[in-house]
ZANU-434189 format. One record per residue (C-alpha): residue number from 1; residue in three letters; chain; x, y, z. Coordinates in steps of 0.001 Angstrom, whole numbers, plus 500000, padded with zeros to 6 digits. Example, Ala and Ser with C-alpha at 12.3 -4.5 7.8 and 13.67 -1.06 7.14 Angstrom:
ZANU-434189
ATOM | pos | code | unit | x | y | z
ATOM | 1 | ALA | A | 512300 | 495500 | 507800
ATOM | 2 | SER | A | 513670 | 498940 | 507140
END
This chain:
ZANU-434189
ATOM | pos | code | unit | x | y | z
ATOM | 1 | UNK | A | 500000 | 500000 | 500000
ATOM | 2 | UNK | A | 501170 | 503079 | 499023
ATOM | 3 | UNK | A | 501487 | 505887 | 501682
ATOM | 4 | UNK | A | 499190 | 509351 | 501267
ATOM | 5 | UNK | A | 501378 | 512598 | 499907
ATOM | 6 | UNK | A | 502626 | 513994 | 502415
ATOM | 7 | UNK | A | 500667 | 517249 | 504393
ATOM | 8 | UNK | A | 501744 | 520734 | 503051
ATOM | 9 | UNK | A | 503380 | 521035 | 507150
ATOM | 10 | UNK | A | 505026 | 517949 | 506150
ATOM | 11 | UNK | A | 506999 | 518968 | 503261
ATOM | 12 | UNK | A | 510775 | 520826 | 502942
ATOM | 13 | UNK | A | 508604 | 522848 | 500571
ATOM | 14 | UNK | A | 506093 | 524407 | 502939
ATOM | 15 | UNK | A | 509010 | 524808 | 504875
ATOM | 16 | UNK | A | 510779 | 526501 | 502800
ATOM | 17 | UNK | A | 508027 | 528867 | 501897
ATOM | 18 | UNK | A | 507175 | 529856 | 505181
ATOM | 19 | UNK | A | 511052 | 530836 | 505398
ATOM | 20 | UNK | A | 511351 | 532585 | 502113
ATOM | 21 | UNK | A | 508620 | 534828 | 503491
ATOM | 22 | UNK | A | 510216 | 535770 | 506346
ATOM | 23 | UNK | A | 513747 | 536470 | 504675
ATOM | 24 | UNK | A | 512532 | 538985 | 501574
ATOM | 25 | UNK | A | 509467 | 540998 | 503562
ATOM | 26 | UNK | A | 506884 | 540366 | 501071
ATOM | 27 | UNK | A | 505988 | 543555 | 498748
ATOM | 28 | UNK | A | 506177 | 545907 | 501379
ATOM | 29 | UNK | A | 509925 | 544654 | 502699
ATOM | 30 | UNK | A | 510286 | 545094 | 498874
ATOM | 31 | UNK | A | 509571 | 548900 | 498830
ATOM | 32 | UNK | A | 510466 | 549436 | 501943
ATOM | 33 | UNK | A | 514219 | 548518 | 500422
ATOM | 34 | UNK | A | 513626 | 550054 | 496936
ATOM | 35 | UNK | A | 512075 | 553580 | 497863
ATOM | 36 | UNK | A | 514879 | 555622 | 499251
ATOM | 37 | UNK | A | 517661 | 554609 | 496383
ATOM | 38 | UNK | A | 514459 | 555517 | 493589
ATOM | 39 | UNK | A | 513754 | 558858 | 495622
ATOM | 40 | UNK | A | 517155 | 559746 | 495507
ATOM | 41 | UNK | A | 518086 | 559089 | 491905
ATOM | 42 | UNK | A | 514467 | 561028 | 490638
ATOM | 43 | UNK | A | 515833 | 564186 | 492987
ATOM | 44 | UNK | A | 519285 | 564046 | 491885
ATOM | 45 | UNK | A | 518288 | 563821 | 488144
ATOM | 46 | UNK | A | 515724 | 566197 | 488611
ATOM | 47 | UNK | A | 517775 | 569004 | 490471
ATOM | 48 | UNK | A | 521163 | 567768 | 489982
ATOM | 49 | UNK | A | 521309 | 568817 | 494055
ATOM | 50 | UNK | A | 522912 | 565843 | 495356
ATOM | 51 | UNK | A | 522815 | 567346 | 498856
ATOM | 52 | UNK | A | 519202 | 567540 | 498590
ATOM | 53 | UNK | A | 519431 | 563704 | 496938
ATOM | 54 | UNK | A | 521024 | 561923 | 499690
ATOM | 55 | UNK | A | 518485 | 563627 | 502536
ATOM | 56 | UNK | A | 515938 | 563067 | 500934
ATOM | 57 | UNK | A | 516745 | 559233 | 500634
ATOM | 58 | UNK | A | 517696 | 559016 | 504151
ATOM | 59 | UNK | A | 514555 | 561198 | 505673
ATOM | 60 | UNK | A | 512051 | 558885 | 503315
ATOM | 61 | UNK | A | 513782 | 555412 | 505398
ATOM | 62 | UNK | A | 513712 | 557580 | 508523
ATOM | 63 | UNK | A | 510088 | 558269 | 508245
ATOM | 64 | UNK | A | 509291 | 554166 | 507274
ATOM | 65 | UNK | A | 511645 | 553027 | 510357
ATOM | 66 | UNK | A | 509633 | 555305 | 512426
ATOM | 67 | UNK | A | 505852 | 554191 | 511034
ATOM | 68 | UNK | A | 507681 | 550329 | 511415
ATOM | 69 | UNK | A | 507815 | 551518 | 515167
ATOM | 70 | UNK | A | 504787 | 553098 | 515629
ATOM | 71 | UNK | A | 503210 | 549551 | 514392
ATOM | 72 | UNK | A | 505723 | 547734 | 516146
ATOM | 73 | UNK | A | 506221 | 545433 | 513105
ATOM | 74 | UNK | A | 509513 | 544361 | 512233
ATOM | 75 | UNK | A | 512151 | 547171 | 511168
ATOM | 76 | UNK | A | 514625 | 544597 | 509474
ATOM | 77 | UNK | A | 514417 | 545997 | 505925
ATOM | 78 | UNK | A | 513617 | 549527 | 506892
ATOM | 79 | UNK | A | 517642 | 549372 | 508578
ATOM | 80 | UNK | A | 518611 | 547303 | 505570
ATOM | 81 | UNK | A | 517520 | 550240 | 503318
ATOM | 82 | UNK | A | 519299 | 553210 | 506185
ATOM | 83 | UNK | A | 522559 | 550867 | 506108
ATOM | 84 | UNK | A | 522808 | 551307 | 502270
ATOM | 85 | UNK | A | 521819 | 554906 | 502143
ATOM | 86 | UNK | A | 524734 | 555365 | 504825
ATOM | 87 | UNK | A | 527215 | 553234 | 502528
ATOM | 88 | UNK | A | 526173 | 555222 | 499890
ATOM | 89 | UNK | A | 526785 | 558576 | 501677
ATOM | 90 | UNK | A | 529839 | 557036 | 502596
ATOM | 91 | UNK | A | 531235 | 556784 | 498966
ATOM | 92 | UNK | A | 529698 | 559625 | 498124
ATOM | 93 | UNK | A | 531964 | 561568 | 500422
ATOM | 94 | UNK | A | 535340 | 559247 | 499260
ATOM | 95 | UNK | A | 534293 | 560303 | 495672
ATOM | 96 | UNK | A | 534569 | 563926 | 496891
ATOM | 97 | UNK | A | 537558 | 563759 | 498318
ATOM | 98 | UNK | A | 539428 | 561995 | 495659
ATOM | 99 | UNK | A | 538421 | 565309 | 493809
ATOM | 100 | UNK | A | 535090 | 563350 | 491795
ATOM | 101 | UNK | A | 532890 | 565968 | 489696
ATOM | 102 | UNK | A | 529174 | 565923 | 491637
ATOM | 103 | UNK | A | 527966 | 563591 | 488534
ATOM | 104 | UNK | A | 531007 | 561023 | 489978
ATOM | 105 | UNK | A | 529840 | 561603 | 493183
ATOM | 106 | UNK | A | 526068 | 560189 | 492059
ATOM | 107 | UNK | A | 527602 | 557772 | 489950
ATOM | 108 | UNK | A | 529726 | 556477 | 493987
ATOM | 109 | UNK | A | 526457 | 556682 | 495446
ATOM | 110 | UNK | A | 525798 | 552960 | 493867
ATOM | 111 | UNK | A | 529081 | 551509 | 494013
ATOM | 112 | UNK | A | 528334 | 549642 | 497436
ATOM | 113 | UNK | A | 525069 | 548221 | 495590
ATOM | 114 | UNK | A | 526714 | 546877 | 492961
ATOM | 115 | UNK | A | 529611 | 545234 | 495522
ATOM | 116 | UNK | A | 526912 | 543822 | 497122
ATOM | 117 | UNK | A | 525144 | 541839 | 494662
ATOM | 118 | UNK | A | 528488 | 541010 | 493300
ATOM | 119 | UNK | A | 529885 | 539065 | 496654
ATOM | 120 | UNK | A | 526221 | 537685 | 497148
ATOM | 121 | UNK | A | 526121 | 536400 | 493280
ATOM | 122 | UNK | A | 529371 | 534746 | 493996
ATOM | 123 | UNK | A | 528370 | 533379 | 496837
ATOM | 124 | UNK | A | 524974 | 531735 | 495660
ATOM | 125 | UNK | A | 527279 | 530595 | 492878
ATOM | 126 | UNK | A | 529778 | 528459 | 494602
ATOM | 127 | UNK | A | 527177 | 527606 | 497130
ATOM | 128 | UNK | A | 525354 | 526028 | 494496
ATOM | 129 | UNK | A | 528283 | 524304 | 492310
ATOM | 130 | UNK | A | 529693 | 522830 | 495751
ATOM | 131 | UNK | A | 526443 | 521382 | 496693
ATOM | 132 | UNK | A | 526031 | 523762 | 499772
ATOM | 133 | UNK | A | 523422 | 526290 | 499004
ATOM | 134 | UNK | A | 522234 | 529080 | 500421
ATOM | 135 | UNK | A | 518166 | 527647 | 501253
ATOM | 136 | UNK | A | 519816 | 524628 | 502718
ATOM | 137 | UNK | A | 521094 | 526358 | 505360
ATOM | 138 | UNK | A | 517563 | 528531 | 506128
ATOM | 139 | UNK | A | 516640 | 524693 | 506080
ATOM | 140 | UNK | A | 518482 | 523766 | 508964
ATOM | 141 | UNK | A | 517857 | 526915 | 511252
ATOM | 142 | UNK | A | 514447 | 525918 | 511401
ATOM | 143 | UNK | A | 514816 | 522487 | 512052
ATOM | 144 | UNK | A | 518178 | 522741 | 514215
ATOM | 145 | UNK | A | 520270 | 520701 | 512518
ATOM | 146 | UNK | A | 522431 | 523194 | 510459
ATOM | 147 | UNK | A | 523613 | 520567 | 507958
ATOM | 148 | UNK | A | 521036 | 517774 | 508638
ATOM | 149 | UNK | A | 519476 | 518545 | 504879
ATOM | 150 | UNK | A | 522681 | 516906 | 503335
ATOM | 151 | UNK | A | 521782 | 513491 | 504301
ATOM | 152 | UNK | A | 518791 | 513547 | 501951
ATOM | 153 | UNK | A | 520115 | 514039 | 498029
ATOM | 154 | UNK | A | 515857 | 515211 | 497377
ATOM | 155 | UNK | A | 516445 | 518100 | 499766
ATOM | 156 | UNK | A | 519911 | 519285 | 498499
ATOM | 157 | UNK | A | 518352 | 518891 | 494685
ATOM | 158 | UNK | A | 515470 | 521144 | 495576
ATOM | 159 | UNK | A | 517329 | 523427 | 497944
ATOM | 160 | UNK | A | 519753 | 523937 | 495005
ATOM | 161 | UNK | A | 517007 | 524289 | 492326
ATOM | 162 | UNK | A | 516022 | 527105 | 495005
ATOM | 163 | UNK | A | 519144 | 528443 | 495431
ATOM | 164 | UNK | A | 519813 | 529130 | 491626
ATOM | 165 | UNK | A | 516108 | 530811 | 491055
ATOM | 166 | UNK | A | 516662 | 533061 | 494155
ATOM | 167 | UNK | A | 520191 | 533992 | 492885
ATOM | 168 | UNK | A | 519338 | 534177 | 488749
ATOM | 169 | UNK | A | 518093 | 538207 | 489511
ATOM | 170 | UNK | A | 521370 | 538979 | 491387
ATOM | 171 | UNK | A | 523589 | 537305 | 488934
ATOM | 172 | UNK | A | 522125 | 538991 | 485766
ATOM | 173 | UNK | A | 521588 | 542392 | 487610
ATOM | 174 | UNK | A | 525325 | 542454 | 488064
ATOM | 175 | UNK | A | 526154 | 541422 | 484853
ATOM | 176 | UNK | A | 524267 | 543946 | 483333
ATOM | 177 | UNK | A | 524633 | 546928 | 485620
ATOM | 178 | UNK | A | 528713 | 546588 | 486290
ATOM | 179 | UNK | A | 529743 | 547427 | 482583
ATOM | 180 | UNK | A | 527356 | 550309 | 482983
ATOM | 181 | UNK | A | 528702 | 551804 | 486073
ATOM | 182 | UNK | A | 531897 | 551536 | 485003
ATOM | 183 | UNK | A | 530916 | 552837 | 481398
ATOM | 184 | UNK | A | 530193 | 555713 | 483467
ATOM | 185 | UNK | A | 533063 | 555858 | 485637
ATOM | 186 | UNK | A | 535675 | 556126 | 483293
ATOM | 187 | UNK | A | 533738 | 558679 | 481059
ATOM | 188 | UNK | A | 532920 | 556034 | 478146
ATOM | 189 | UNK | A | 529159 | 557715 | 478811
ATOM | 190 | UNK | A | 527954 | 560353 | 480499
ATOM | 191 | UNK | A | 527811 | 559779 | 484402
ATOM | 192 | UNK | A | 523929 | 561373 | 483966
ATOM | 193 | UNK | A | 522862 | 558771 | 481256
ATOM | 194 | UNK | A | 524836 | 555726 | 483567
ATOM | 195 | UNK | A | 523026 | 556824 | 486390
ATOM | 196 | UNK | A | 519844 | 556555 | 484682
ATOM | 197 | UNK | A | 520841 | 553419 | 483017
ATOM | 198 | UNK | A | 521401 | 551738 | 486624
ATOM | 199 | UNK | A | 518163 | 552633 | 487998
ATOM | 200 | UNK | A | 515991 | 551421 | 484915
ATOM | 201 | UNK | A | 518321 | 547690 | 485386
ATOM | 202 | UNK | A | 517848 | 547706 | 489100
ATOM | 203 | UNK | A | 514213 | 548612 | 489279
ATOM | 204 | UNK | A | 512897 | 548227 | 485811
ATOM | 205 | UNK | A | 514376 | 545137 | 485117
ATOM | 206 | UNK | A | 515680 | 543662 | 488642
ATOM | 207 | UNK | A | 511814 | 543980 | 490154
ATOM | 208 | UNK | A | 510190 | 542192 | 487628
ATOM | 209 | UNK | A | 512914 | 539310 | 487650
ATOM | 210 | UNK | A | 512527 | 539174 | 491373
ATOM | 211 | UNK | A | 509219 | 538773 | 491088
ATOM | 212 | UNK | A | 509365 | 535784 | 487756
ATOM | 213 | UNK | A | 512116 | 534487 | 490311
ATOM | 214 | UNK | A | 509494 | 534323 | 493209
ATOM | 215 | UNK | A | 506940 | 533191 | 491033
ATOM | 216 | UNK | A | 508845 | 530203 | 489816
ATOM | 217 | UNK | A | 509845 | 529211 | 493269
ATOM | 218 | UNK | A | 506447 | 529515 | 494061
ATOM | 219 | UNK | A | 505587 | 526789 | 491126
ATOM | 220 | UNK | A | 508630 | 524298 | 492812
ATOM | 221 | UNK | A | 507681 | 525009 | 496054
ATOM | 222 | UNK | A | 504286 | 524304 | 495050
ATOM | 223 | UNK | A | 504346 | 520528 | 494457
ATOM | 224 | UNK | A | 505097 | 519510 | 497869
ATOM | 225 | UNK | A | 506790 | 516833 | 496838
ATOM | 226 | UNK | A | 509364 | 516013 | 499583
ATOM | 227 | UNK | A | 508956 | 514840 | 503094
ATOM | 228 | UNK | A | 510631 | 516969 | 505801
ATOM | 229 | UNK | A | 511630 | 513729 | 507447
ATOM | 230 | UNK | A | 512069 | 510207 | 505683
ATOM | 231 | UNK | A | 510954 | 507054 | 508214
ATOM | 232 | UNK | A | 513256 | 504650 | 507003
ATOM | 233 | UNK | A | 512085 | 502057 | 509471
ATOM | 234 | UNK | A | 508652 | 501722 | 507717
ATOM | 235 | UNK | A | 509820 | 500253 | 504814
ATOM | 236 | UNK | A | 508628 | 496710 | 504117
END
């Protein structure tokens, strides 16, 4: 006799789902990230007023941490989005220093960004090749075995699967956006049009493959196909 599929509380996917939720913040954790770089690239290329630019950024992820508060819901990716503003200040202000036109100094603002993705694409990467990734390990917080996942080849395939989707954004954001910024950098194009250029990748084109990304782990995740814990003694 065959046994029943297992229950959706059952499953590494449901598991997996619930902790994917968590992790990116759902739309508003989106935004909540998004908003401040998007306000300050419209001001800057409105007013050329970097100045006005970088507070405006940091007064718009000011006033979300402080509504997060006021609901006393989590602040995670509000301090996420104030930790890159202040990275980006921070580069900002090296730019100026190293004697960067105020169109350089825009062009810095991103720099940390585009390190960012760049470590964090390299890391999903070999995490993947080396049969270690990422979701395996957001696997074993939950269930408190860190590496426990390993011992079942189903749950590294999926958790690899996974791993590749969540990265595939990342990897082709940076791909895309690091001949750009330095395009702009060393004056190939305008720092104006680069700066441009960076938003429409990150936003116009990173959002919606986020979003195809979440969609298609939703479809793998879907299937709840693999038991969260295999009872080898029942087999007859």
């Amino acid at each position: 006799m065959t046994g029943s599929p297992p229950s959706p509380a059952e499953t590494v996917e449901a598991l997996v789902r619930r902790q994917l939720a968590t992790a990116l913040g759902g739309r508003r954790g989106m935004l909540e990230a998004a908003g401040p770089t998007l306000v300050f690239t419209a001001i800057w290329l409105t007013t050329k007023d970097l100045r006005l630019a970088l507070t405006a950024s940091a007064g718009l992820a000011v006033g979300l941490l402080l509504l997060r508060l006021v609901q006393r819901s989590t602040t995670q990716f509000v301090f996420n989005a104030l930790f890159g503003i202040g990275l980006g200040w921070l580069f900002v202000q090296l730019a100026a220093r190293s004697g960067g036109s105020e169109e350089e100094q825009a062009l810095a603002f991103f720099l940390p960004g585009l390190i960012w993705s760049t470590v964090y694409s390299l890391g999903i990467a070999v995490s993947c090749v080396t049969r270690w990734p990422l979701i395996g390990f957001m696997l074993g917080n939950v269930t408190g075995d860190p590496t426990g996942w390993r011992k079942d080849p189903q749950v590294v395939t999926l958790c690899t699967r996974l791993t590749w989707v969540l990265g595939m954004p990342g990897i082709v954001g940076v791909l895309l956006q690091g001949p750009v910024w330095l395009a702009g950098w060393s004056g190939t194009v305008s720092a104006e049009a680069a700066v441009v250029a960076l938003s429409a990748l990150r936003y116009g084109l990173g959002w919606p493959l986020r979003l195809s990304a979440l969609g298609l782990m939703g479809w793998l995740l879907g299937r709840n196909h693999t038991p969260l814990a295999v009872d080898r003694t029942a087999e007859a």
